[in-house]
C-alpha positions in Angstrom: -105.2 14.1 141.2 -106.1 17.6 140.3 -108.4 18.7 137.4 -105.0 20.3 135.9 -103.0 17.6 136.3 -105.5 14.8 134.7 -105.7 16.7 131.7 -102.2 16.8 131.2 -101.6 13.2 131.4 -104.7 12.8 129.4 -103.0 15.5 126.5 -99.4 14.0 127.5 -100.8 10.4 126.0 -102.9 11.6 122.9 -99.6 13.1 122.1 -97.0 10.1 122.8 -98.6 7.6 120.4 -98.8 9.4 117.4 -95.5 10.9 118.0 -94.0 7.8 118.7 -95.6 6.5 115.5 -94.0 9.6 113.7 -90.7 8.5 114.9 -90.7 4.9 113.7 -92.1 5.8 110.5 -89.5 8.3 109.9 -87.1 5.9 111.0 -88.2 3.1 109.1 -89.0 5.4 106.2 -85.1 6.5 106.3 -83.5 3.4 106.9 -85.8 1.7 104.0 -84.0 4.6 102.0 -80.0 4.0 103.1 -80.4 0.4 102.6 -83.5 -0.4 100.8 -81.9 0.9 97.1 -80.3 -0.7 94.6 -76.8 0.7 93.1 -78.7 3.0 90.8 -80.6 4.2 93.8 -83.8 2.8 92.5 -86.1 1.0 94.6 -86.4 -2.3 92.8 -89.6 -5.1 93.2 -88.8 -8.4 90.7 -92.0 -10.0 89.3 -90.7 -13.2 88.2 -93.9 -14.8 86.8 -95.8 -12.1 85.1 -98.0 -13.9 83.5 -101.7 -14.9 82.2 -103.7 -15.9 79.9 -105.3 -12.6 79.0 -104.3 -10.4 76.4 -102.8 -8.0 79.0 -101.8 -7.6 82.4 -102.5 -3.8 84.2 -101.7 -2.6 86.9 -103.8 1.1 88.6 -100.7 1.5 91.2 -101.5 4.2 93.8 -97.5 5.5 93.0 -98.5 6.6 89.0 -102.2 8.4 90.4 -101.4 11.9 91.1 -104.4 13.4 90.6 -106.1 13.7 94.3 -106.5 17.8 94.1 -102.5 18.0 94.1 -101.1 20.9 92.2 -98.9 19.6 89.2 -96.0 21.4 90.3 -95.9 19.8 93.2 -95.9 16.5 91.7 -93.1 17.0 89.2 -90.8 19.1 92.2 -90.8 15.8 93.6 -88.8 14.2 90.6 -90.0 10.7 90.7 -88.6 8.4 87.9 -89.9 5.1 87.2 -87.7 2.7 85.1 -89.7 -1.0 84.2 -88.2 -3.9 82.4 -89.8 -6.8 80.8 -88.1 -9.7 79.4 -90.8 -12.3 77.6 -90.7 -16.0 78.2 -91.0 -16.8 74.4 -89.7 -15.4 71.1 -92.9 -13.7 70.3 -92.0 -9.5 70.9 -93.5 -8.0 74.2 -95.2 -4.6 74.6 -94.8 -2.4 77.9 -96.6 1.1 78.2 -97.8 3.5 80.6 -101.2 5.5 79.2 -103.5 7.6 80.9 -106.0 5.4 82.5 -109.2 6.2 81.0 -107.3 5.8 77.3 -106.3 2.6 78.3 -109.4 1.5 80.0 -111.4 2.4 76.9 -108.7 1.3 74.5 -109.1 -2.9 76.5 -113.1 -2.2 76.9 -114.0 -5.9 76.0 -110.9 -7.1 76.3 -109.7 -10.3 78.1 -106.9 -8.8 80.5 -105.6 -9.7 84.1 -105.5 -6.8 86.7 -102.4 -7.0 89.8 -104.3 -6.7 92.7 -101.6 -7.7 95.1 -97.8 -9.3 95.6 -96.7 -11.7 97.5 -93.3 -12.1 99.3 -92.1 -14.4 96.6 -92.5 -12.0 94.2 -95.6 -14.2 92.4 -98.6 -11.3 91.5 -102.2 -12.1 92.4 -104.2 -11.4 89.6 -108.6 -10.3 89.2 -109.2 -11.8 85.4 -111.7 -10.6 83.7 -112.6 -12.2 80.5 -112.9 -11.2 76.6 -111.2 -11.1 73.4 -108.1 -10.6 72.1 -106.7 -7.0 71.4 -105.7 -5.1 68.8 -101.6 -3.9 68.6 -101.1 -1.8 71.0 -97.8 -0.4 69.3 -101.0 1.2 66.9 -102.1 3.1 69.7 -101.5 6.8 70.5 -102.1 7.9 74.2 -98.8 6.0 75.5 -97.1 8.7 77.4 -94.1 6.0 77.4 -93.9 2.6 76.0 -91.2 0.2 74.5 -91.8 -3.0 72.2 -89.8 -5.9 70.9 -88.1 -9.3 71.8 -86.1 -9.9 74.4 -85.7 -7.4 77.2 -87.5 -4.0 76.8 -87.2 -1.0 79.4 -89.1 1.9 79.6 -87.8 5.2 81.2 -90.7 7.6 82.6 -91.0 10.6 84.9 -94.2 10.8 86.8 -96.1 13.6 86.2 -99.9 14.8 87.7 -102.7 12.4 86.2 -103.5 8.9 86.4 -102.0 6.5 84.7 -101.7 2.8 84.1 -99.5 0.1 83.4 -99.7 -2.3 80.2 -97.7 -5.0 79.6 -99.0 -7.3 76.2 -97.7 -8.8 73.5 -97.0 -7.2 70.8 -99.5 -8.2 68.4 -102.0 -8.3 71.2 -102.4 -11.9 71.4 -103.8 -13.8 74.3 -101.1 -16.0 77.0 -98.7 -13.2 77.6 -95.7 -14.6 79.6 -92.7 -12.3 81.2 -91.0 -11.3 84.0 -90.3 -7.6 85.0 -88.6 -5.5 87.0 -90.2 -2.1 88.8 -87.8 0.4 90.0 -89.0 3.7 91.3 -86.6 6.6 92.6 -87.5 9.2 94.7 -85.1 11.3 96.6 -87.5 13.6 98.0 -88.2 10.6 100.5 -84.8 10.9 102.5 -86.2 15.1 103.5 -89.4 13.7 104.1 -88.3 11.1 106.5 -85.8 13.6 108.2 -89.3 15.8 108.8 -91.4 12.9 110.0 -88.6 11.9 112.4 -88.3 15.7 113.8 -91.8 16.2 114.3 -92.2 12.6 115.9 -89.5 13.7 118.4 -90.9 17.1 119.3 -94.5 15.6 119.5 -93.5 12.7 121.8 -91.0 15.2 123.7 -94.1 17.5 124.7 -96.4 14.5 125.3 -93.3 13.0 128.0 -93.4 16.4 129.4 -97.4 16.7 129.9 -97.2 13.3 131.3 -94.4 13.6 133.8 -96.2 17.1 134.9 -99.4 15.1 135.1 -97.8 12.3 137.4 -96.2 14.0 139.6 -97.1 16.1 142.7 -99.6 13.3 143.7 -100.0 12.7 147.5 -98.5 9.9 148.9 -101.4 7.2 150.4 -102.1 7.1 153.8 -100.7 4.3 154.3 -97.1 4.1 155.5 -94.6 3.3 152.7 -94.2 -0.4 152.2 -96.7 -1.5 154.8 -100.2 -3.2 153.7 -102.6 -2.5 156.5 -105.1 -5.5 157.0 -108.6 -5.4 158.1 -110.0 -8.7 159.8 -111.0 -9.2 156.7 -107.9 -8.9 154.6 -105.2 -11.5 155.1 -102.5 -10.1 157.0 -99.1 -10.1 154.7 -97.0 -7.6 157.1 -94.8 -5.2 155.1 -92.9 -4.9 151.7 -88.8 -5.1 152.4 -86.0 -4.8 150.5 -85.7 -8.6 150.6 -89.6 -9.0 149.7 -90.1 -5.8 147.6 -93.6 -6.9 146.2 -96.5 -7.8 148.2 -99.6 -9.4 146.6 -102.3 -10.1 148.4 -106.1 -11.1 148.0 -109.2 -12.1 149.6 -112.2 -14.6 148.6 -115.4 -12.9 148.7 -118.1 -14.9 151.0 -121.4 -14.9 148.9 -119.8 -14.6 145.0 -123.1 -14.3 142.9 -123.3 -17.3 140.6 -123.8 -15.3 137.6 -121.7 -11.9 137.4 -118.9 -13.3 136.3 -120.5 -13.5 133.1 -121.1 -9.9 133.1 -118.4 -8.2 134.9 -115.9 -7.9 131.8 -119.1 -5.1 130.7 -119.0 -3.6 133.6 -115.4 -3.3 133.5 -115.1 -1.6 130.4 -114.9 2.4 131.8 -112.2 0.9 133.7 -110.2 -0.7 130.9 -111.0 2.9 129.0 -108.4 4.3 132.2 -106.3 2.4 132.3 -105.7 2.2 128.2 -103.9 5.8 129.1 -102.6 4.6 132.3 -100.6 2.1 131.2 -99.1 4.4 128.0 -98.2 7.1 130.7 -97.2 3.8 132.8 -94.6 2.8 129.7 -93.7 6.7 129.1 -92.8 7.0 133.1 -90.7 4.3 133.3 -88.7 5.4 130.6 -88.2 8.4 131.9 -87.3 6.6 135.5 -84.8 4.7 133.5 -83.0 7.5 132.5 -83.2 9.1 136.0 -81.7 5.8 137.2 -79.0 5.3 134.8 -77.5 9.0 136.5 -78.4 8.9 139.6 -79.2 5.5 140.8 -82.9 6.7 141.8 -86.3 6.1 140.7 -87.9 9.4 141.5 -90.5 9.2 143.8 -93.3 10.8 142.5 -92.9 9.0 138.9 -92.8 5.7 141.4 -96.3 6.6 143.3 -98.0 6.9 140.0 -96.8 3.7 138.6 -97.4 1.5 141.2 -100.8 3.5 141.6 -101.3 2.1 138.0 -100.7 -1.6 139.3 -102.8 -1.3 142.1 -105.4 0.2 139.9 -104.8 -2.9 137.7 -104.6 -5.4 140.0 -108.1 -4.6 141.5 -109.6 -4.6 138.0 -108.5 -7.9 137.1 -109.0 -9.6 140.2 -112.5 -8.0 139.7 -113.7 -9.3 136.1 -110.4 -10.7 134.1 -107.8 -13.2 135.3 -106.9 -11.6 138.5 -109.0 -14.3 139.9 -113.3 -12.6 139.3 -113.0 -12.9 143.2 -114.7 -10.2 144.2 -118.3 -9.1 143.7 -117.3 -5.1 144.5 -116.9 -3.1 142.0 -113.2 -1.5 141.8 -112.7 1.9 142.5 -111.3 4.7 140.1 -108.4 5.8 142.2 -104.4 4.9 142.1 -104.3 5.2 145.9 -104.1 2.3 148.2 -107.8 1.2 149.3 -107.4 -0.9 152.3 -110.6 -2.3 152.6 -110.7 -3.7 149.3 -109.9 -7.7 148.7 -107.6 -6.8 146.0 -104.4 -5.1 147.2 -100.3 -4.8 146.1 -97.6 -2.9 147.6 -93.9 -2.5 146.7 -91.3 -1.1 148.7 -89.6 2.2 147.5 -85.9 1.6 146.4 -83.6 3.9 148.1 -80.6 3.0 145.5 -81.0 0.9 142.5 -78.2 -0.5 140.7 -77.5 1.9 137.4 -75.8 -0.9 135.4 -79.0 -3.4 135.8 -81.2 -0.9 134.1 -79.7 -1.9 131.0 -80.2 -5.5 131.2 -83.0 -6.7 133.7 -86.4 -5.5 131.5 -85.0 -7.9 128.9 -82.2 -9.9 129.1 -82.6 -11.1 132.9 -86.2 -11.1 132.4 -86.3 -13.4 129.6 -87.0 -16.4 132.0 -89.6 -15.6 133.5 -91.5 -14.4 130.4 -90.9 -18.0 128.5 -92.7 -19.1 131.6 -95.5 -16.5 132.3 -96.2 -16.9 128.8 -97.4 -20.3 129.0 -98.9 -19.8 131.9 -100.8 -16.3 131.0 -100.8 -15.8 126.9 -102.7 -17.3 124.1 -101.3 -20.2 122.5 -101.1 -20.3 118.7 -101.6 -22.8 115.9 -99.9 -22.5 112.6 -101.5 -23.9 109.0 -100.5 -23.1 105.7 -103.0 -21.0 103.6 -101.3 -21.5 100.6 -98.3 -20.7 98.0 -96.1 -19.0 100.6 -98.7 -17.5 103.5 -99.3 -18.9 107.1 -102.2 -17.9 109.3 -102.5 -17.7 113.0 -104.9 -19.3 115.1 -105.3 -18.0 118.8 -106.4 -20.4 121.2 -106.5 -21.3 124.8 -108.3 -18.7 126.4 -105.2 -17.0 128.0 -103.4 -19.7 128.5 -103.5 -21.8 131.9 -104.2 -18.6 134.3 -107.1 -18.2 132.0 -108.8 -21.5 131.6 -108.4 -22.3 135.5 -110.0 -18.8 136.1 -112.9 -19.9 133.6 -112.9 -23.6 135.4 -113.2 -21.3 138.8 -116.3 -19.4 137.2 -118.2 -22.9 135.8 -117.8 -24.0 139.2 -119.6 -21.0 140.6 -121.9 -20.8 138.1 -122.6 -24.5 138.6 -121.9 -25.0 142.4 -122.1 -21.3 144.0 -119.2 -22.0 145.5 -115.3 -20.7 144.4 -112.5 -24.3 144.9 -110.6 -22.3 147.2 -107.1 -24.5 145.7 -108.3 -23.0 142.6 -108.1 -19.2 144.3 -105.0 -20.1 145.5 -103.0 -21.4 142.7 -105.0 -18.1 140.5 -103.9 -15.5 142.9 -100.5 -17.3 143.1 -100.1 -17.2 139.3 -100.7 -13.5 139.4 -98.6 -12.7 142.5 -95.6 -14.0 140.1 -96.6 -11.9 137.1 -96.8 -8.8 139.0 -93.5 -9.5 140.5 -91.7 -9.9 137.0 -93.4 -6.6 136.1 -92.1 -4.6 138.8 -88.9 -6.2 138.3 -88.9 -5.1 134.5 -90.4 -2.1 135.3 -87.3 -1.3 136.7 -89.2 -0.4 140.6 -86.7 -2.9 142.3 -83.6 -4.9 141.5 -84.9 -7.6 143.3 -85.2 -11.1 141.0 -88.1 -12.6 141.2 -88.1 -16.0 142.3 -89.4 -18.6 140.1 -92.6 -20.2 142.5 -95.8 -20.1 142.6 -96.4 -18.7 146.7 -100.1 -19.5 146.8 -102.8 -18.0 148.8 -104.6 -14.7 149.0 -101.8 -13.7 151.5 -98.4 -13.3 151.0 -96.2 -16.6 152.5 -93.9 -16.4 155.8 -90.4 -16.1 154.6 -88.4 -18.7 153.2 -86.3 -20.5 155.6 -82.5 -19.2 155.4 -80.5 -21.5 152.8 -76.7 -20.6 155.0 -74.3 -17.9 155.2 -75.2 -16.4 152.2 -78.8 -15.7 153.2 -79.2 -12.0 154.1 -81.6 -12.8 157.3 -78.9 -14.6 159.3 -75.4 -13.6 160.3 -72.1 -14.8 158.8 -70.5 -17.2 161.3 -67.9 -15.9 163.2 -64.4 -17.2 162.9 -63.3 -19.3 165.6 -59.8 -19.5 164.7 -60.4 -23.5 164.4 -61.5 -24.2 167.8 -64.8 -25.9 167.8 
């Protein structure tokens, strides 16, 4: 690829993924505001335990500290309102206020009192205690920029203005054991503009970056190689041509002489590699996108957009065969080019599509694909564990090494290591696994309406063609009719 043309695709990405991000948060950010308010058009968190043993609960939220170097007319153009309501548990009166924080923090210096330092989806408060005494009334105090006081429900009504401030709730005499629950509502309308500006941007942003990346793709010259066809060495297992009928052709060899030990390495030496493909693969998302568009009209993927992306899995293909689970097969390194490399033991072709079918670009990345990645993702994922860490949280354990293609390719390298020698039914069944998960991928990639079939064709070379199954089989002839005569 030209020098031009690199930095393009380089620019094209560093400009997708933040602009996509823009979009999705402006999107988010939007729909959190059409549907996300109450009928006041508030948004509304319920504490429904607020409570501790302390002699008050506070809470330093990020939303009341406006002081960060922004101009105070900027703060109060934005016309945030704030409503909070606290029922106590008890007859004794409760006390809600909102002070300026250092009045506040000076005012419970030595005081016993339980900070909100997080809320969890039930709406229970995690709390940092910190111990002390009890207070004195804080209805005696006079730095409350708003507050409310007595029994039953109180609500307090405040417009945010530049500073920061802090949240009290107590009891009213300042006593120890204060027991509520509350209600936060915040409304700010100056959201809906802002998520309308976030949305825009992230669309103009992404659009250039699509642009930069299409430029960057295209124009690249075609591979030597005849379309379709892999060309085998005597060393390279022969595996003829990529059809219509066989659009995907995976093939690999086994290196004679693997070192014992550089499989342990190799994932280092891959790393410049992995830094490639990282934007590879986000112009390889970007271009298909585009492609799918480009089908959806006109029934074809264009042909430069399909060069680079199946440059990208050749690209891949090598690399993993080299150092992941592609197989560690090979002892030579990979090298940095999307063009076909016929010497090298790692090699995939796909046969160019004349005409795909514009109504299966809907449906086949994900619907029709759903199959086969239930399946690949036993065979090529993580597994996960599940325990309960408490109240209402889960965590997620990661393990099996990525999944069966990983831990066989790990069994293959312990044998190496071990044995200097590679169980060739392990290479088989490895490169099988992988000569499956690259034919989903083209399939959902949209670079062929072919299905893939669901086997494992083992081998470093691509298996003879399945016998015909009758008349419906495309590689023998309809019988002819004979009228009934034998």
């Amino acid at each position: 690829m030209r020098p031009g043309r690199v930095v393009a695709l380089i620019i094209g990405c560093l400009l997708v993924l933040p602009g996509v991000g823009l979009i999705f948060g402006g999107g988010a950010l939007g729909a959190a505001y059409a549907f996300g308010r109450n009928n006041d058009g508030y948004f509304q968190v319920s504490l429904s335990d607020l409570s501790a043993d302390g002699a008050a609960i506070t809470a330093h939220s990020p939303v009341l500290s406006t002081d960060m170097n922004t101009p105070g007319w900027l703060i109060e153009s934005l016309r945030t309102d704030v409503r909070l309501t606290v029922t106590g548990s008890g007859q004794r009166p409760v006390f809600i206020g909102i002070g300026p924080s250092a009045d506040v923090d000076a005012y419970l210096r030595g005081v016993a009192q339980d900070e909100i330092t997080s809320i969890r989806s039930s709406g229970r408060p995690g709390y940092r205690s910190t111990a002390g005494t009890a207070a004195t009334p804080p209805t005696a105090q006079h730095f409350w920029a708003a507050s409310a006081n007595g029994a039953g429900t109180q609500r307090l009504a405040w417009s945010l203005t530049s500073g920061r401030w802090e949240v009290v709730v107590m009891n009213a005499d300042g006593s120890t054991g204060v027991s509520t629950a509350a209600v936060v509502e915040i409304r700010a309308p100056f959201l809906l503009p802002l998520a309308l500006i976030l949305f825009v941007i992230g669309l103009v942003v992404t659009a250039g970056g699509v642009v930069l990346i299409v430029v960057g793709a295209s124009g690249r010259p075609r591979s030597p190689v005849g379309a379709g066809e892999l060309v085998a060495p005597e060393a390279f297992p022969v595996v003829g041509a990529a059809t219509e009928e066989r659009p995907v052709m995976l093939a690999a060899t086994l290196d004679p002489g693997l070192s014992r030990w550089q499989w342990l390495v190799k994932w280092f030496l891959a790393i410049p590699h992995l830094f490639v493909l990282g934007f590879l693969w986000i112009a390889f998302v970007v271009l298909t996108v585009v492609a799918g568009f480009a089908i959806l009209f006109t029934g074809r993927y264009p042909r430069s957009l399909f060069d680079f992306n199946l440059g990208v899995l050749r690209w891949s293909w090598r690399v993993s065969y080299y150092a992941f689970s592609g197989g560690i097969g090979t002892d030579r390194y990979p090298p940095f080019t999307l063009a076909e490399v016929p010497d090298y033991p790692a090699r995939i072709e796909i046969a160019y599509p004349v005409q795909l079918s514009r109504g299966l670009v809907l449906v086949k990345w994900w619907l029709l694909a759903i199959p086969h990645y239930l399946i690949l993702g036993l065979l090529a994922s993580n597994w996960w564990s599940w325990s309960g860490a408490g109240h209402d949280r889960f965590n997620g354990y990661p393990f099996g090494g990525g999944g069966v293609l990983g831990i066989l390719v790990f069994i293959a390298g312990c044998a190496l290591l071990f044995t200097g020698r590679y169980p060739r039914s392990l290479f088989d069944l490895v490169v099988g696994i992988n000569r499956w998960i690259f034919r989903v991928i083209a399939y959902a990639a949209l670079m062929t309406d072919h299905y893939p079939p669901f086997r494992l064709d083992q081998g470093g070379s691509e298996p003879s063609p399945p016998p015909t199954l009758g008349p419906g089989d495309s590689h023998v002839p309809n019988p002819v009719n004979t009228g009934g005569q034998p």
